[in-house]
Structure formats: C-alpha cells, structure tokens
C-alpha positions as CSV (number, residue, x, y, z in Angstrom):
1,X,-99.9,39.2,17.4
2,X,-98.7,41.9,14.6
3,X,-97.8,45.4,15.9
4,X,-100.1,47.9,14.4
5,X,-98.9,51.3,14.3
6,X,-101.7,53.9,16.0
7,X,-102.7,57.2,14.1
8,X,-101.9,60.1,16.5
9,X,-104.4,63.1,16.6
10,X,-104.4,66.1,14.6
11,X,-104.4,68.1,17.1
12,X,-101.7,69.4,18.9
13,X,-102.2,70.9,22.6
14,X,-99.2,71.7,24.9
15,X,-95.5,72.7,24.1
16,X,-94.3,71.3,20.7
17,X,-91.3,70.2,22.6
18,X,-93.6,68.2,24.3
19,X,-95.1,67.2,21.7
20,X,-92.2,65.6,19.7
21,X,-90.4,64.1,22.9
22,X,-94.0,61.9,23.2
23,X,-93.8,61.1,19.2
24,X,-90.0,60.2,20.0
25,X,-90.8,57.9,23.0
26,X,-93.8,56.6,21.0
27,X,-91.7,55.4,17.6
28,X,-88.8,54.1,20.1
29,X,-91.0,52.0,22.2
30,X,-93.1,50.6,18.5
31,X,-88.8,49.9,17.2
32,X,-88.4,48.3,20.3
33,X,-91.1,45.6,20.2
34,X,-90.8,45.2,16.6
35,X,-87.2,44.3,17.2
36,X,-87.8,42.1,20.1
37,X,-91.2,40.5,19.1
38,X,-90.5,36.8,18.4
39,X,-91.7,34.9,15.5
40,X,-93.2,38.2,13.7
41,X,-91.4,40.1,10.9
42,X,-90.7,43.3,12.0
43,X,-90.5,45.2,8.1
44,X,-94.6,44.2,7.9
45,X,-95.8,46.1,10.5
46,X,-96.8,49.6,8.9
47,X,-95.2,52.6,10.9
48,X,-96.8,54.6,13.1
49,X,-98.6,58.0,11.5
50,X,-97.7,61.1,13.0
51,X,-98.0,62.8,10.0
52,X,-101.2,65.3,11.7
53,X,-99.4,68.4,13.0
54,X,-96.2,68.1,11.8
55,X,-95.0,70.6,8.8
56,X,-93.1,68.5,5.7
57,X,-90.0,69.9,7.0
58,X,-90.3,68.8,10.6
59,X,-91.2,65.3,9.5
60,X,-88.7,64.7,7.2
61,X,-86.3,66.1,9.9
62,X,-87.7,63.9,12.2
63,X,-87.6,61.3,10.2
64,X,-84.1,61.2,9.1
65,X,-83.4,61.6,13.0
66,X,-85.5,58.5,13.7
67,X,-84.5,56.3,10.5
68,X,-80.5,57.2,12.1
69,X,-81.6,56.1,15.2
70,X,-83.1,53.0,14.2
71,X,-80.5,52.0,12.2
72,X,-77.5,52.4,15.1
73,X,-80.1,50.8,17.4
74,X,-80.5,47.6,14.6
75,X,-77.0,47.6,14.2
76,X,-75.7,47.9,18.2
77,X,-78.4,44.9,18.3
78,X,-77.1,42.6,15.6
79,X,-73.6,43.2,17.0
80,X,-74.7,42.0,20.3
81,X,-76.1,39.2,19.2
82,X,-72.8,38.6,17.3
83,X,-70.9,38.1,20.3
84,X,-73.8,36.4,22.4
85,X,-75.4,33.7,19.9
86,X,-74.1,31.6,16.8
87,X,-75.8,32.2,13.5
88,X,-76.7,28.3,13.4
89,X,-79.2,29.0,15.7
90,X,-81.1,31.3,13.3
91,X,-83.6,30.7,10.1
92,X,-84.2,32.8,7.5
93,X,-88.3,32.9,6.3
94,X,-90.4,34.8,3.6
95,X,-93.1,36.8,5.6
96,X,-95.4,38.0,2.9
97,X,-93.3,39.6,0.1
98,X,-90.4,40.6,1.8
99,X,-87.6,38.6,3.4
100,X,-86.1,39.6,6.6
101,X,-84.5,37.9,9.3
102,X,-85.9,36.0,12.3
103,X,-84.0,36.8,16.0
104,X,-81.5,34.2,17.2
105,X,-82.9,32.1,19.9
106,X,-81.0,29.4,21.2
107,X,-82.7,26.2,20.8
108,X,-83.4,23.7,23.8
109,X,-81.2,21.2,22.3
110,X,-78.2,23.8,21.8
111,X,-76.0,21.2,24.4
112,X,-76.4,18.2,22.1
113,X,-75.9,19.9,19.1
114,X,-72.5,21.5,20.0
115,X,-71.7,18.4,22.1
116,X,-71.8,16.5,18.8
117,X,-69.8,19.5,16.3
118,X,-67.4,19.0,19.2
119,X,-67.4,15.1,18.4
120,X,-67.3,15.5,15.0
121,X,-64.5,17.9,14.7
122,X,-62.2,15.8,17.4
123,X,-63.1,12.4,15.5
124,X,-62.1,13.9,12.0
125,X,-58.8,15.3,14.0
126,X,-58.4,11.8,15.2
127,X,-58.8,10.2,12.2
128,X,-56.3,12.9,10.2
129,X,-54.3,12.1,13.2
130,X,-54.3,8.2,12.7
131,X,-53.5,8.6,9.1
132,X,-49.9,10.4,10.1
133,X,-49.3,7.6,12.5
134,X,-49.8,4.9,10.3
135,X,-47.5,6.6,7.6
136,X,-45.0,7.4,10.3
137,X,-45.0,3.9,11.4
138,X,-44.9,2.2,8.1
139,X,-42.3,4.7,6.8
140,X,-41.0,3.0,10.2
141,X,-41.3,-0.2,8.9
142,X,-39.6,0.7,5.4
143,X,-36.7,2.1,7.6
144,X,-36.2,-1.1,9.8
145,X,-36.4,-3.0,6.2
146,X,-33.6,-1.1,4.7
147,X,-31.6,-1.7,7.6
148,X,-32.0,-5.5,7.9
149,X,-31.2,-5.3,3.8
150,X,-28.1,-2.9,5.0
151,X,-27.3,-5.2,8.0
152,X,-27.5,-8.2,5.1
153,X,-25.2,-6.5,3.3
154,X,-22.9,-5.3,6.2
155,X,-22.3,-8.9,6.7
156,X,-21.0,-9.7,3.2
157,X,-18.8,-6.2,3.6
158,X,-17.4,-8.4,7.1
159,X,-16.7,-11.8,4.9
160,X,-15.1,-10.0,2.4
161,X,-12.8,-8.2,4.3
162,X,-11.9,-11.6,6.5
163,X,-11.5,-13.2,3.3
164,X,-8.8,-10.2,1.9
165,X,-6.9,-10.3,5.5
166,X,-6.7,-14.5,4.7
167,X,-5.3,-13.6,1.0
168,X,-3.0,-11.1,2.7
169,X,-1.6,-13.9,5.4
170,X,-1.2,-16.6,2.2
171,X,0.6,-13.7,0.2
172,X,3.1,-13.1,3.0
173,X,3.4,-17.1,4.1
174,X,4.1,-17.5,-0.3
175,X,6.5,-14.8,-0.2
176,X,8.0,-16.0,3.3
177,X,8.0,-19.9,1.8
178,X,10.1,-18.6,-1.7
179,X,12.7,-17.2,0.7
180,X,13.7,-20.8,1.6
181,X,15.1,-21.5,-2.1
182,X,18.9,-23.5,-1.1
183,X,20.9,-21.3,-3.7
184,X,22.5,-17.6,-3.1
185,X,20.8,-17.3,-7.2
186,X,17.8,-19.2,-6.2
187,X,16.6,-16.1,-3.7
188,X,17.2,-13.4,-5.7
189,X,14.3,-11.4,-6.5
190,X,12.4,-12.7,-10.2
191,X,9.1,-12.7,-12.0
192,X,7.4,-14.2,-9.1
193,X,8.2,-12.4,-6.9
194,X,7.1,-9.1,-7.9
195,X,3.8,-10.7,-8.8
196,X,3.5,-11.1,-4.9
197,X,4.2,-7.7,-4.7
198,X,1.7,-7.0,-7.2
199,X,-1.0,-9.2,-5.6
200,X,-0.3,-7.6,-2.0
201,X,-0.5,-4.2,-3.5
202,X,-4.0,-5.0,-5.0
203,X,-5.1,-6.6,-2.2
204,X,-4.3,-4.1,0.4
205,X,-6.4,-1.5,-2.1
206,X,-9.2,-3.8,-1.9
207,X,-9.0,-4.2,2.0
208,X,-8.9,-0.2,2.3
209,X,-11.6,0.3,0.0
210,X,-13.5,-2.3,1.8
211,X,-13.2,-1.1,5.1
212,X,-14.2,2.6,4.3
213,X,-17.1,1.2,2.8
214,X,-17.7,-0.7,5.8
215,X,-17.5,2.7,8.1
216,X,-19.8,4.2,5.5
217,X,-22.3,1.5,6.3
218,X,-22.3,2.1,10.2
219,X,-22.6,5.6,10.0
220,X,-25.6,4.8,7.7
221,X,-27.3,1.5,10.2
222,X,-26.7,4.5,12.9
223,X,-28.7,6.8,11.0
224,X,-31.0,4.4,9.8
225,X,-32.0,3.5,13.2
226,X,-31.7,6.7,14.3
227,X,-34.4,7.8,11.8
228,X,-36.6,4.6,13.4
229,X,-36.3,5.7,17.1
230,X,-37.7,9.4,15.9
231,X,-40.3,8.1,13.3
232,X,-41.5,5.9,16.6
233,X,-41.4,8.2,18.9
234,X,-43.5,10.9,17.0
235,X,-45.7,8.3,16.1
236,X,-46.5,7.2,19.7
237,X,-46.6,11.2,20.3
238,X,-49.3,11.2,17.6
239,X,-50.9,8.4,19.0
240,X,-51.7,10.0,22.0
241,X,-55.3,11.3,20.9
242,X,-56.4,8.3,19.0
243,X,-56.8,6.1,22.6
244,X,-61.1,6.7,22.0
245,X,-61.0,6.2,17.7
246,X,-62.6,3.3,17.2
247,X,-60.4,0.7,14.6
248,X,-62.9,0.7,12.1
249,X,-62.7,1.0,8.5
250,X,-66.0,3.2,8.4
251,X,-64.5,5.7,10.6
252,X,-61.7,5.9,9.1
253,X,-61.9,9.1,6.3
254,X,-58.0,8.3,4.4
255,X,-57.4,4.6,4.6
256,X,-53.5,4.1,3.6
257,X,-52.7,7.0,1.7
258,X,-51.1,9.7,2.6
259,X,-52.5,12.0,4.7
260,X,-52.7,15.8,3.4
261,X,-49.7,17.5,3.3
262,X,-50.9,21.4,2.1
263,X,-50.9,22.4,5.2
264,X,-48.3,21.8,8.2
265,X,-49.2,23.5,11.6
266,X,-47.5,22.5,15.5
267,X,-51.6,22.2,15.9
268,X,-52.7,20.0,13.1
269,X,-52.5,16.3,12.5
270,X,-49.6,16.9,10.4
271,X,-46.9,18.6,12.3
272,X,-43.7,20.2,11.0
273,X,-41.9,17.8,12.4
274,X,-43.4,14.7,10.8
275,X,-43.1,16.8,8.0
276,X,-39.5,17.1,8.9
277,X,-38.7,13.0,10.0
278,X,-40.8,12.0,7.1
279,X,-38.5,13.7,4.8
280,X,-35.0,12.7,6.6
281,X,-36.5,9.3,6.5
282,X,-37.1,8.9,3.0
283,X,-33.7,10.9,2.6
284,X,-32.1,8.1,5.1
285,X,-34.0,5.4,2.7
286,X,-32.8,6.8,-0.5
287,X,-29.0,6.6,0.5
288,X,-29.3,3.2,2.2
289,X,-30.4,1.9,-1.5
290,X,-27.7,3.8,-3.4
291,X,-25.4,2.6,-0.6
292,X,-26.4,-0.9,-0.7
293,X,-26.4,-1.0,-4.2
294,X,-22.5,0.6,-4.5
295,X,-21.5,-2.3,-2.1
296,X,-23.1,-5.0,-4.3
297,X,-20.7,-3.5,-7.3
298,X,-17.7,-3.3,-5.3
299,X,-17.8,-6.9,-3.7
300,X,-18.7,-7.7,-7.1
301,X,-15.8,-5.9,-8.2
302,X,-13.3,-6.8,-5.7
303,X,-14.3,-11.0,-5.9
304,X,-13.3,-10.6,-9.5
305,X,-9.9,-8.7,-8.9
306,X,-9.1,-10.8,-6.2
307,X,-9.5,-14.2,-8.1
308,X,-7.8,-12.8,-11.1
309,X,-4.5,-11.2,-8.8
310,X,-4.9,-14.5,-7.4
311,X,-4.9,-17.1,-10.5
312,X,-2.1,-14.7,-12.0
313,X,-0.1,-15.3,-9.5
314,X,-0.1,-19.1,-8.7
315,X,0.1,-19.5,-13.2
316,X,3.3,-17.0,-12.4
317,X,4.4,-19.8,-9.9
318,X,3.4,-22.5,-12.0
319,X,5.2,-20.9,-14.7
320,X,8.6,-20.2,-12.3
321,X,8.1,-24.0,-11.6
322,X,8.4,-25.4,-15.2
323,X,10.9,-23.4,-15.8
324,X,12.9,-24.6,-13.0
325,X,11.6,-28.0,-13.9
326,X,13.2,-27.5,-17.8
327,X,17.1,-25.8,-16.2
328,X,16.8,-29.2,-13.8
329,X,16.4,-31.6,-16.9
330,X,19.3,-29.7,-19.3
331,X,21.5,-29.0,-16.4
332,X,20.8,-33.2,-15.7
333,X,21.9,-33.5,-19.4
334,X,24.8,-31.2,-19.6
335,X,26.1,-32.6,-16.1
336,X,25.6,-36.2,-17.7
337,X,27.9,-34.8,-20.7
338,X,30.4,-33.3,-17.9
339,X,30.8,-36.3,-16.3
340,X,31.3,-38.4,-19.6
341,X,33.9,-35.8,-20.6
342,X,35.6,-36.0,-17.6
343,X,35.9,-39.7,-17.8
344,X,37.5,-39.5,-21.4
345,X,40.0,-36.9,-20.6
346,X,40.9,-38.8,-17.6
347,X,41.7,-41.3,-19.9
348,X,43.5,-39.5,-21.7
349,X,45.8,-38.3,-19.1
350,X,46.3,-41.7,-18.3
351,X,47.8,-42.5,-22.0
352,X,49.8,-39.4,-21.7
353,X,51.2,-40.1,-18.4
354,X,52.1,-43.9,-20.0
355,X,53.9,-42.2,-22.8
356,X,55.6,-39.6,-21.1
357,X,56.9,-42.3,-19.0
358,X,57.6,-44.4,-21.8
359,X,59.4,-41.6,-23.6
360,X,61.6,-40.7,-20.7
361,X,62.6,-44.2,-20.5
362,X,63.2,-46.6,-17.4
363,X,64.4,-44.4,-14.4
364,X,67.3,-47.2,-13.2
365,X,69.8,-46.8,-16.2
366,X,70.5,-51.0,-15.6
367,X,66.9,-51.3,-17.4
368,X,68.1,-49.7,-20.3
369,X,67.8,-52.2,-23.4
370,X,71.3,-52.3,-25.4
371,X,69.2,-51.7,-28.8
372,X,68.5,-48.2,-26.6
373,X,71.4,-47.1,-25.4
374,X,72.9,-43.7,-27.2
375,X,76.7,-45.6,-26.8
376,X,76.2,-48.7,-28.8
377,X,78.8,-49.7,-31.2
378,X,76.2,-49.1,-34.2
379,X,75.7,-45.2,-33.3
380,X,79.7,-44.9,-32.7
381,X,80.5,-46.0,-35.7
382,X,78.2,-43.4,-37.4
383,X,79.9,-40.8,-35.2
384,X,82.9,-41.2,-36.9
385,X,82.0,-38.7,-39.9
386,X,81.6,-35.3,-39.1
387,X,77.6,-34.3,-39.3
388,X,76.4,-37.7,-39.1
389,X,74.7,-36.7,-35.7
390,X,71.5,-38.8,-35.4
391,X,68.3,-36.9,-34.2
392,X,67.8,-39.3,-32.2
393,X,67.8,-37.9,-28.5
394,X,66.4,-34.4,-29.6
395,X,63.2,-36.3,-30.4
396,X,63.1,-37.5,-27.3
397,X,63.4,-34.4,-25.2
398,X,61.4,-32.6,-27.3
399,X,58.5,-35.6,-26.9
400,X,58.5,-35.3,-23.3
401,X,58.7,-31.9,-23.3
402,X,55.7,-32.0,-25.4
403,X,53.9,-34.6,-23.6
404,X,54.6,-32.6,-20.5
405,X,52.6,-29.8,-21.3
406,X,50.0,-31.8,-22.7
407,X,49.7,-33.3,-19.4
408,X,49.4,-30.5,-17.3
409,X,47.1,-28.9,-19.7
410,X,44.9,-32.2,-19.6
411,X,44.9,-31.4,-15.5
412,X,43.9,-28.3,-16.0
413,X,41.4,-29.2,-18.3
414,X,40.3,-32.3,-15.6
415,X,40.0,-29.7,-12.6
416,X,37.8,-27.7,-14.5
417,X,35.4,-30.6,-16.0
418,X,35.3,-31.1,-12.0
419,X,34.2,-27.7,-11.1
420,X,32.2,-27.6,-13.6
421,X,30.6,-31.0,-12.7
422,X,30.4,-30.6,-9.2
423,X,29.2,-26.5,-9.9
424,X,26.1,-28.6,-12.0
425,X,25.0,-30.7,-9.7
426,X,24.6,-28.1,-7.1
427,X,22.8,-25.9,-9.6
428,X,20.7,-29.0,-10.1
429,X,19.8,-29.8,-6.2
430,X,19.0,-26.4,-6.2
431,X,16.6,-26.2,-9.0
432,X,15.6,-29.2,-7.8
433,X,14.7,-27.8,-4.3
434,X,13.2,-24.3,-5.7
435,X,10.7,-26.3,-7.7
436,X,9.9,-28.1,-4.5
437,X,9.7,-25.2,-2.5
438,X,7.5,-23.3,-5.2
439,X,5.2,-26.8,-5.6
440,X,4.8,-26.2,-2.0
441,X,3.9,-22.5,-2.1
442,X,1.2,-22.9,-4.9
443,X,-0.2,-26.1,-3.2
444,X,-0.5,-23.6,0.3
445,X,-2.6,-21.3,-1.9
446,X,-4.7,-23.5,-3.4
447,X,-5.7,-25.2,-0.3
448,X,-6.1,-21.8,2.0
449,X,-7.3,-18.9,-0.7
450,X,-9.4,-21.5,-2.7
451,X,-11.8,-23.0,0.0
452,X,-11.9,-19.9,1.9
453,X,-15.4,-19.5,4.0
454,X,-17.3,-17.1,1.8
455,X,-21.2,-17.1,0.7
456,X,-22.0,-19.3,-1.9
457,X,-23.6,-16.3,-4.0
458,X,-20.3,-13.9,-4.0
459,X,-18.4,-17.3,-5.3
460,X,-20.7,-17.7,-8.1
461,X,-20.4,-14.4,-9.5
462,X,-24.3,-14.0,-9.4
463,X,-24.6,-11.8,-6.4
C-alpha cells in the first residue's frame, strides 16, 4: 500500500511554533515510512502539501531545512546498511518512470549462498594451490633428473681419474724399469727419458684438472639435492589445503601450465618463496647442464691427450729400442773386424818375433854355422886392405834394432785391438740388455695403460 501524502488545512489556529513543529513531525514520520516501507518506491509517493498558511519564504525555508534533513537521514541510512547487509542481497527495479533503489533484505537462503561463495573461493584457492604443487614437484622431478645425469657423469669424472692415477703408476714403474740399463752410459738421461717426464707432467695436469672438476660436481649434486629437499618440502607445505580437492580434471582450472606468476603474496597460492626455490631451482638446473656439458669436453679432451702422451711415448721407446737394436748390429760388426784384426796382427808379431830371433842369431855361439861366423878365413882375407870393412854386422844390429821396435809397437798395437775388443763387447751386452730392458718397459705399458677398465663410450671417442 502507496503512501499518500495528506493536504493540511488552511487554517492555522494556535502558536506558529506549534504549528511548524506538527508540519516537522508530520514530513519526518511520511520520510520515515517511505524509507522503511518494503517493496514500494519511495520517489512515487507525492509529498505531503503544507503549502496552506505558510508564506513563500517560510516554505522554501522550511523546505531547504527538510530536503537537508532528508538527505543526512537517507545518507546516515545507506551507511548503516553499508556496514550491516551486502549489496548482493539487493535489486534494482523500474517503478513507473523513475528508477530508485529497493531496501536490502537479507534473503532466507543468505546461509547457502555465502556457504557456497565460501566454497567457491577456497576450491579456486585449492586449485591455484595444486597448480604450484605440481610445478614445484615436477620442477622436483627435473632436479632429481639432472642429478642422476650429474651422478652419471660423476662416475665417468671417477674412471677417469682412476685411469690417470694407473698411467701415473705405469709412468713411474717405465721410468723406474729404464733405470736398470747394465752400462754407467746406458742410464744416463736421453730422449726417452724426458718423454716420461713429459707424459708425467701432462698427466698430473690432467689428474688436477680432473679432480677440481670432480669437487665442482659435488658442490653441485649437494646443491642439486639441496634444491629437491626445498622444492619438496614447500610442495608438501602447499599441499596442505588440497587434502578435500577432488583429482579431477573438471576441477581443475590450469592443468599443467604454469600457474600465474603476476602476483606473489605470503597469502596466495604462489608464495614468495616458491617464487624464490622455483628460481634457484631452475638456476641450480641451468648450471648442472653447463656443468655436465664442460665435463663431457674435458674427458673428451683429456682421453685424447692422454692416448696421444701415451703413444708418443712408447713410439719414443720403440724408437730408443731400434736404435739400440742398430749400435748392437755395427758394434757386432766392428767387434767382428776387431777380432779379425787382432788375429792378423798377432800373426804378425809372431813373424817378427821369428825374425828378430833369426836375425840375432842362435843364442849358444857352438850353433853358429862357419859360413856365419864374422872370423872366417874368407872375411880376414878381405880385412887385409884398409877400408874393405864389410857391412855386414851393422845390418844386423840395425835389423834387430828395427825389428825390436816393430815388435813392441805390434804389442802395443795388440793390447789395444784387446781393449778395444773386449771395450765392444761390453758396449754390445749392454745395448743388448737396454733393448731388453726397454722391450720390457713398452710391453708393461701396453699391457697395463692399453686394457685399462674404462667405459666403452670414452674409448671410442663418441662420448
């Protein structure tokens, strides 16, 4: 039922005081059920007229006053129901030509309905929620990856460095073995030799660089699984609301892709510090790769070195070794040529000893032929005449003198083809020995450096 605003009388009897004060309660009490009449639109109800006895001024005075009062009353009202009832509660209608708005009034269903905003707003939290834990955990999963592929990869670090210690123990059993060569000229230090030193040198790089790498690769597994323990645990802190989300792909608003990352709050989904162990995880990832990566080139790297310090060593050795080989055969030779020359000149001391005997002549002067003897009557005779001397002994003397020196020059000669034969042969057992000795060293290497225990895929190269 509309409010109809009742005409007051012309007539005015009593006070005026008490006349307005009436008109005042009057046009409250009409504001008053206009504002609280349900269902009925309070701007179609015409005003109430008490127009009759009031002069222009006093009405527009009173007016104003009223209008003022109306409008701190409307707005002390709205204000109230601000703080008292939601706005979803309230519907806007067209009352005859003018809109205005109907009072909020709870509706008998108001527990149901914010019973169920309350559902929706935790399911879409749980869902937003359940996106960060699956990224966390498969970023979890790509972490525990890259380790097993780092772990992989820790292990051929491990083999490699076993396999450079093993090179090391043959380089210093190869130099060790070489210091067994017979001969004081045999051990002295030659081409060989300093490719051992060489070899060591490279290898002991190799083992340093190796092993810094391998520290590197720790620290980065620690990290690594570090990262996993924290991705995990937020995760399972995440995971705490989600106990009541049902693991349907209906419910579920993003799927696998990311969840929304514009906005990062300690009270949404998406926490700062996922934010934070996402990041250090994909950081974390990131290095593992490069690291893995710089491992594959230095194995890579260090195979080839070692098998080329390797091979350049035992062809050194091999080299040393037929060039021991080739001094053996032309100190065999020139020994062979000793010995023949010492043969002949001992010969030939033996015909100058003979004649020097011969030419001094029997040693018991009864053995003396007459045909020989300075005193025959054939010589005396020719004595007779001054300067008929015969040359006859001079010859003599000066033959053995001559043959003499000849003979001790011929021993001199014969001591030194013995030196020098005897000096050859022991050259020759010792070259002989030193290409034993290095035969030995290179077969050592080959069978301990060659079939070493290393992955089939670093010995092929393709790794």
């Amino acid at each position: 039922m509309q409010v109809q605003s009742v005409p007051l009388g012309s007539v005015t009897i009593g006070p005026r005081l008490w006349h307005d004060a009436t008109v005042h309660s009057i046009r409250r009490a009409e504001r008053l059920v206009r504002q609280t009449h349900a269902g009925r639109g309070a701007g179609t109800s015409r005003p109430l007229s008490c127009t009759v006895g009031f002069s222009p001024k006093d009405r527009d005075v009173r007016t104003t006053e009223d209008e003022k009062e109306m409008n701190d009353s409307h707005h002390d009202s709205i204000c109230k129901h601000k703080l008292t009832r939601p706005y979803t509660t309230g519907t806007m209608f067209l009352h005859g030509t003018q809109t205005t708005g109907v009072a909020p009034f709870p509706p008998s269903s108001l527990r149901e309905q914010c019973a169920e905003a309350s559902i929706a707003v935790a399911g879409e939290y749980m869902r937003r929620v359940r996106d960060v834990e699956g990224q966390l955990r498969r970023q979890a999963g790509r972490v525990t990856q890259e380790g097993t592929k780092l772990e992989r990869e820790k292990g051929h670090l491990e083999k490699m460095i076993r396999s450079l210690r093993c090179d090391l123990q043959v380089n210093m059993k190869s130099v060790d073995g070489r210091t067994q060569r017979p001969a004081t000229v045999e051990t002295e230090r030659d081409g060989a030799d300093y490719l051992l030193a060489c070899e060591r040198q490279e290898l002991s790089d190799l083992k340093r660089d190796m092993e810094g790498t391998l520290r590197d690769t720790v620290t980065q597994l620690q990290t690594l699984g570090q990262c996993s323990r924290q991705l995990l645990g937020c995760a399972c802190e995440r995971a705490r609301v989600i106990q009541l989300l049902p693991h349907s792909g209906s419910l579920s608003s993003g799927g696998r892709g990311p969840p929304s990352r514009t906005k990062t709050d300690p009270v949404s989904p998406f926490t700062p510090d996922s934010q934070k162990i996402l990041e250090l995880a994909a950081t974390a990832v990131s290095q593992s790769q490069l690291l893995r990566e710089n491992i594959r080139r230095m194995i890579a790297s260090a195979i080839s070195r070692q098998k080329a310090a390797h091979h350049c060593v035992n062809d050194g050795l091999i080299k040393k070794i037929a060039e021991t080989i080739t001094l053996k055969q032309n100190l065999t030779l020139m020994s062979t040529a000793t010995r023949q020359a010492l043969f002949r000149k001992q010969r030939e001391m033996n015909c100058i000893r003979h004649n020097h005997g011969r030419a001094l002549g029997p040693e018991y002067s009864g053995d003396i032929l007459s045909r020989e003897k300075l005193n025959r009557p054939l010589v005396q005779v020719y004595h007779r005449h001054p300067g008929t001397q015969l040359p006859e002994a001079a010859h003599l003397i000066q033959g053995s003198a001559v043959l003499r020196r000849c003979l001790l020059s011929s021993e001199d000669e014969l001591a030194r083809l013995h030196g020098t034969c005897q000096h050859l042969l022991d050259n020759m057992h010792g070259k002989t020995v030193a290409a034993q000795v290095d035969s030995a060293v290179v077969r050592m290497r080959r069978q301990r450096v060659d079939k070493r225990a290393m992955p089939t895929v670093l010995q092929q190269g393709a790794y």
